[in-house]
N, C-alpha and C positions, 0 to 999 in steps of 0.2 A: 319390395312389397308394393304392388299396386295399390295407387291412390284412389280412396271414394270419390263416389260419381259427386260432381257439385253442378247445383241448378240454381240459374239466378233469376230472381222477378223482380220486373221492370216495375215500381208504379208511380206513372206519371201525372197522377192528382195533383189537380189545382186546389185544392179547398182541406183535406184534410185523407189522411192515410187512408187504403181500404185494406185497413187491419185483416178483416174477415175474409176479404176474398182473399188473398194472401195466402193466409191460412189452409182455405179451400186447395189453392194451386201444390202446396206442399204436401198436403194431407199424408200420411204413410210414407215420404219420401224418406229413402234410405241412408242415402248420404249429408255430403255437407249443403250449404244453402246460404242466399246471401239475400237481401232485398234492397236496391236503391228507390231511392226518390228524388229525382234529377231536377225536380220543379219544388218540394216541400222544404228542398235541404241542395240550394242551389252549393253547386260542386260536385253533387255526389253524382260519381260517374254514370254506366262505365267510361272512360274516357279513352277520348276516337284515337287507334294504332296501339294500345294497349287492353291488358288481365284479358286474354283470349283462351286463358287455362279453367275452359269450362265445358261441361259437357250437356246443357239445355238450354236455352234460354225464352222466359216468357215474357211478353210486351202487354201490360191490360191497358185495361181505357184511360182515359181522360177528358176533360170538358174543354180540352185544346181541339183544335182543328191542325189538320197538317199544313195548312195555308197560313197557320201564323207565322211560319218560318223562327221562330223563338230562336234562342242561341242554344240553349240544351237540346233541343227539337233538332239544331243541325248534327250537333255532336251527337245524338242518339244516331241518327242516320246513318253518320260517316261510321260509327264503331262497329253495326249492323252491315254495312258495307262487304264486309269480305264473307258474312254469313250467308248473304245474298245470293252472293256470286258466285260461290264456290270454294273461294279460296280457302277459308276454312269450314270444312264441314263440321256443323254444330245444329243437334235439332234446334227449331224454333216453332214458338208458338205465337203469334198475335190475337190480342183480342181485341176486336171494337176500334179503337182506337190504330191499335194495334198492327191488327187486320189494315185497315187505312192507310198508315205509313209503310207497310212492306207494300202495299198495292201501288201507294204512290210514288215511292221510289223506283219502282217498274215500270213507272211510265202508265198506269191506268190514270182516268181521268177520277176523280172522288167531286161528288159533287151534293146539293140539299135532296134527302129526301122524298119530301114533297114542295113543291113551287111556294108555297107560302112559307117556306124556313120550318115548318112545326116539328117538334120533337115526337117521336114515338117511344112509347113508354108501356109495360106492362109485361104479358108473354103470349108467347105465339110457339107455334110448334111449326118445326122446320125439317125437311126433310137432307140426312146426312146419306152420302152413299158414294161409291167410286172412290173411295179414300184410301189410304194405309190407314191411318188411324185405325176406322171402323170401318172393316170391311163386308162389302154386301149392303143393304138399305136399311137406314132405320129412322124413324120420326120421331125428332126429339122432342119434348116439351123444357122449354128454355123462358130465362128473363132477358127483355131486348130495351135497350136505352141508347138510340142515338138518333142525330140529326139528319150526319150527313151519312155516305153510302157509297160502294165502291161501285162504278158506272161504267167502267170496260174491262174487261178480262186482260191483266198483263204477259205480257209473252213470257211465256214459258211455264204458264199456271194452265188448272184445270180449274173448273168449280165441281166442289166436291158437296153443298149443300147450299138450297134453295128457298124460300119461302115467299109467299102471295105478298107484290109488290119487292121483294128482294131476291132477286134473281143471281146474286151473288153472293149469299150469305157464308160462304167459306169456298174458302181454296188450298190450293196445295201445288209446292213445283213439282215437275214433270220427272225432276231429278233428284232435286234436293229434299233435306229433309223437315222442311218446311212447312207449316200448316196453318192457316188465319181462320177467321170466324166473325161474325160480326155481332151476333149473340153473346152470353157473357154467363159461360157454364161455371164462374167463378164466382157470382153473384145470389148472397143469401139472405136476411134477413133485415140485416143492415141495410144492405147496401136498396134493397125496396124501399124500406121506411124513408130514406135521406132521399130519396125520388117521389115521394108524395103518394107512392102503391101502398096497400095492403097486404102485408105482410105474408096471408091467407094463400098468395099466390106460389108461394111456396110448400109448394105440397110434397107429398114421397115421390111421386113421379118423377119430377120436373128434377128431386133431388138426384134421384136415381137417375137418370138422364143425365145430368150434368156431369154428376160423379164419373160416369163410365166413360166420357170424352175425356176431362184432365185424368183420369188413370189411364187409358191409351196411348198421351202425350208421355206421362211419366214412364210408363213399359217401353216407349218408343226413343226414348233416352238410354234406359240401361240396356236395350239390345244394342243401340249403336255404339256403344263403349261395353260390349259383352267382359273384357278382361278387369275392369274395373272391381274394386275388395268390396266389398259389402258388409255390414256390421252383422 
């Protein structure tokens, strides 16, 4: 009997779970499911050279930078390492954070923003296109929370969505089955209020928009393990 597809999410919150987005990333998911917190619940994996018996994995945000170099921060990397590379082909998704450390493990540069350090905060619509994900062009309306920014395109990526002032706002490898974002189509009502937005910015749009990106990811999972049993 083939085994259910199992997808893990990463959340590497400093302050307090994001239950909600969570939720969001599993939404209809078929199969089994796991979520660490490798900063809330030091220990909790995945832990680097091992549990590679997976078949997605998501990375969301954090209020870390990949320049603190943490100790879970490394072990995230090294475990993420063979995902990277090829060795084991495994979709992945980064968000935000996310996004950041597969750019920076490739050797992009990540750096502020804007020159005063200032956070941007709120939403913005971004244009997604050239992708597997979503293919053909489409302008999403998204919520955006970050500081800093992926600042050079790492070899072997493309940019697959843009937006005024973020000229990298998602990527994808050339090969792999790999996809970042620097938006955060996981983010809902919660996750605004605990940023100091108005809640109101969550509209049907923005939902609908975001929804059809993490269902993409999730379709782009059970295609790549197609023999997988499904409930």
């Amino acid at each position: 009997m083939a085994a259910r597809p199992r997808l893990w999410v990463i959340d590497p919150s400093i302050n307090e779970p994001e239950d909600q987005c969570v939720e969001q990333v599993l939404r209809d998911w078929p199969g089994q499911s796991r979520v660490f917190r490798p900063v809330l619940s030091p220990g909790d994996g995945p832990a680097p050279g091992a549990g590679y018996d997976v078949d997605g994995v998501v990375v969301l945000g954090s209020g870390a930078s990949v320049h603190d170099r943490l100790d879970w921060m490394k072990d995230l990397a090294e475990w993420l390492s063979p995902l990277l590379d090829g060795s084991r082909r495994v979709p992945v998704l980064g968000i935000c954070f996310g996004h950041q450390l597969v750019a920076h493990m490739k050797g992009a540069e990540i750096g502020d923003l804007w020159p005063d350090g200032k956070k941007e905060v709120g939403s913005a619509e971004t244009l997604v296109e050239g992708g597997r994900l979503l293919p053909g062009a489409h302008r999403l309306r998204v919520v955006i929370s970050h500081r800093e920014t992926v600042k050079t395109l790492p070899e072997g990526y493309r940019v697959v969505a843009r937006r005024p002032g973020v000229p990298l706002d998602g990527l994808e490898h050339e090969r792999l089955p790999v996809s970042t974002f620097q938006f955060h189509p996981e983010a809902r009502d919660e996750f605004v209020v605990r940023r100091g937005l108005d809640p109101e910015i969550i509209d049907r749009r923005l939902v609908e928009d975001s929804n059809r990106l993490l269902a993409a990811f999730r379709a782009s999972v059970l295609n790549e393990f197609p023999d997988r049993e499904l409930p």
